[in-house]
C-alpha positions in Angstrom: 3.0 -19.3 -86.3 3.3 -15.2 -87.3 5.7 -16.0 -89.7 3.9 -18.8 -91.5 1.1 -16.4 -91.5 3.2 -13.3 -92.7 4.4 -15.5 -95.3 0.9 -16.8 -96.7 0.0 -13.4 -96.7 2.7 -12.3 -98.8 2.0 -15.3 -100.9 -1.1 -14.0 -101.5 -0.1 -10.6 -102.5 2.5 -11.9 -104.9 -0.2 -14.2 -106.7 -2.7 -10.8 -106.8 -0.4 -8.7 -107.7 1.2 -11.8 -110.7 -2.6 -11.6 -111.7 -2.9 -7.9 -112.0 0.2 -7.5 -113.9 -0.5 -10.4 -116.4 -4.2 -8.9 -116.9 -2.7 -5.2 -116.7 -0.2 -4.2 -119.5 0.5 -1.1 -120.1 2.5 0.1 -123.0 5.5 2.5 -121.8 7.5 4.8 -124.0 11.2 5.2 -124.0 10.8 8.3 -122.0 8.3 6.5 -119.1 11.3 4.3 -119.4 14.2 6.5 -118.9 12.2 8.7 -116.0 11.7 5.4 -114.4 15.0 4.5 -114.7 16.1 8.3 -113.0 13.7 7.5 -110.7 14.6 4.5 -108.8 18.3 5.3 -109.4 17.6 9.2 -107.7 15.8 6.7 -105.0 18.2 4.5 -103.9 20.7 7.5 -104.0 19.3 9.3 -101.7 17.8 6.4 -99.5 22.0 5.6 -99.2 23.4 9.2 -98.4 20.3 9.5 -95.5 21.4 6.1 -94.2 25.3 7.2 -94.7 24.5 10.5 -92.8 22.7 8.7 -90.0 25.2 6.4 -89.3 27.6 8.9 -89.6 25.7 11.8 -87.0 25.8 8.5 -84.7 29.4 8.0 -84.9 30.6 11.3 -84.5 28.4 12.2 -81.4 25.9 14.4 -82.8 22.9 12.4 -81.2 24.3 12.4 -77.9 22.2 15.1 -75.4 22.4 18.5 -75.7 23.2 19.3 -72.2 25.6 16.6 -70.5 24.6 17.9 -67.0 21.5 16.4 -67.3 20.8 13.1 -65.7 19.0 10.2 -68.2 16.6 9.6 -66.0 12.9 11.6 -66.8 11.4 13.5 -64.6 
């Protein structure tokens, strides 16, 4: 039942924001297109190196404790 609900919900978004967009038009130079071209490219770069490095700080050990002596249990 939540996911038929999650999904008319993003039904409805789509179909506002379809209507918006239609309505909506701006006019965008080449340079509002080139910086957001940079932009989403910059984006996804650096969303993949932070994922990269986190997998890679959690295969090398570097989010295990600090101090091993310590018990996992919280006191």
């Amino acid at each position: 039942m939540t996911v038929i609900l999650f999904l008319l919900l993003l039904a409805t978004l789509a179909g506002f924001a379809a209507a918006f967009w239609v309505g909506h038009q701006p006019t965008l130079s080449i340079h509002g297109w080139i910086a957001m071209g940079l932009g989403g490219v910059i984006s996804i770069l650096l969303g993949s190196g932070l994922m990269w490095l986190s997998f890679y700080s959690a295969r090398q050990g570097y989010d295990e404790r600090a101090d091993p002596g310590r018990g996992s249990s919280i006191d």
